[in-house]
N, C-alpha and C positions, 0 to 999 in steps of 0.2 A: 741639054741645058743643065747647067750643077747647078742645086739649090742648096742652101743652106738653113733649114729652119730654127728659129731660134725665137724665145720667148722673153719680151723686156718687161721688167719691174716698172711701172710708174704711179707712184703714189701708192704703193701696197698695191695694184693690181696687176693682172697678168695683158697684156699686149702683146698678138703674134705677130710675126714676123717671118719673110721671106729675103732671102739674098737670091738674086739671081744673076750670079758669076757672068755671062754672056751679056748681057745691057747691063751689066755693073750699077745696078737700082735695087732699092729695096721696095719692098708691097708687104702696105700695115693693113690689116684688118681692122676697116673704118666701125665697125658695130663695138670692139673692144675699145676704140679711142672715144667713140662718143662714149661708152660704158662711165670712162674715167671722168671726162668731164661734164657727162649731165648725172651722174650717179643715179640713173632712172635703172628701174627693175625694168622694163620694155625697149633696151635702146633700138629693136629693131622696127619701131614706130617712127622713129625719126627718119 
């Protein structure tokens, strides 16, 4: 599997990121995106 990791800016913060060349998809790191939009110190309570 080629992966490509790479990390997006949104709103000033960081969100990781996976490419996975073979299912041509990408895989967000749900705890960073809720990060962004509940701005909670805790997002891994959600």
């Amino acid at each position: 599997m080629n992966q490509e990791n790479t990390i997006k800016i949104f709103e000033e913060k960081n969100v990781r990121t996976v490419w996975d060349g073979d299912k041509e998809d990408w895989f967000i790191c749900i705890v960073d995106v809720i990060t962004v939009l509940t701005e909670s110190k805790n997002p891994q309570a959600y």
